[in-house]
C-alpha positions as CSV (number, residue, x, y, z in Angstrom):
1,X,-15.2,-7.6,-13.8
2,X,-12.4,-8.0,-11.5
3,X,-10.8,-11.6,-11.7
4,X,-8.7,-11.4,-9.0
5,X,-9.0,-14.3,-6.0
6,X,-10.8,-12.9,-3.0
7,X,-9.0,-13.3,0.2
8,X,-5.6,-13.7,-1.8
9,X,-2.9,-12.7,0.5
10,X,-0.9,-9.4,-0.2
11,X,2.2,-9.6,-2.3
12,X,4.5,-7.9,-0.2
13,X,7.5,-7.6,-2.6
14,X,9.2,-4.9,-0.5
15,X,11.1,-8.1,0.6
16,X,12.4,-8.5,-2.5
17,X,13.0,-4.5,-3.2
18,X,15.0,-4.4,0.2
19,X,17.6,-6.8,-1.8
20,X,17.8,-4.9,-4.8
21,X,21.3,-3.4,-5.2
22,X,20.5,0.2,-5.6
23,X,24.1,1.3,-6.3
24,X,23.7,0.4,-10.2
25,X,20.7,1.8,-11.0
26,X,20.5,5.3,-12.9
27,X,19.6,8.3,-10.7
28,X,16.3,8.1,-13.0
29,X,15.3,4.9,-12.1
30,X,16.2,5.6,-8.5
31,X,13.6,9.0,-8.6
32,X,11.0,7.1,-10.4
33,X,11.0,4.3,-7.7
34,X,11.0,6.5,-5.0
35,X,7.7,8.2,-6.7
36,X,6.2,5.2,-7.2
37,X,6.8,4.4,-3.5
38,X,5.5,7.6,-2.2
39,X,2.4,6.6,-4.0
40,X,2.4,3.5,-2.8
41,X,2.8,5.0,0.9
42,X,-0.3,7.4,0.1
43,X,-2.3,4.6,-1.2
44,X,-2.0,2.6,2.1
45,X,-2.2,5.4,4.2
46,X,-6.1,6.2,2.1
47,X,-7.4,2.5,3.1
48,X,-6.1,2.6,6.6
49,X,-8.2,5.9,7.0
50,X,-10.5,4.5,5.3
51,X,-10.8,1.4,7.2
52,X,-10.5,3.7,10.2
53,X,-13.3,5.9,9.7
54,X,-15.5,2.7,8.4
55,X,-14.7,1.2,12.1
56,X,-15.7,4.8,14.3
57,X,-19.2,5.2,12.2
58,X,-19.9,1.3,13.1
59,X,-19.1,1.6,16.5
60,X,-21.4,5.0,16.5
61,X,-24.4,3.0,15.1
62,X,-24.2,0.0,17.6
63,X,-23.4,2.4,20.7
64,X,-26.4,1.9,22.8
């Protein structure tokens, strides 16, 4: 079971990775954080088409 709060709001903590100094980080850590945010970007990209296609097929059912 998930035990995570409905309705929490988002931690957006691209805030905080904005700040980060990048200039003293390995060029290993630097590729694996740009992987991890490509993933990240794919991720969102799947639930906003997602959420898009959930939105056309309701407004298809309730067209009169």
């Amino acid at each position: 079971m998930n035990d995570e709060p409905l309705n929490e709001k988002p931690d957006m903590t691209l805030g905080f990775l904005k700040k980060q100094d990048l200039y003293g980080m390995s060029v290993g850590d630097l590729e694996e954080r740009i992987e991890a945010l490509k993933t990240e970007v794919l991720r969102c990209e799947a639930a906003l088409n997602d959420r898009g296609n959930t939105r056309s097929e309701a407004e298809k059912l309730f067209k009169f």
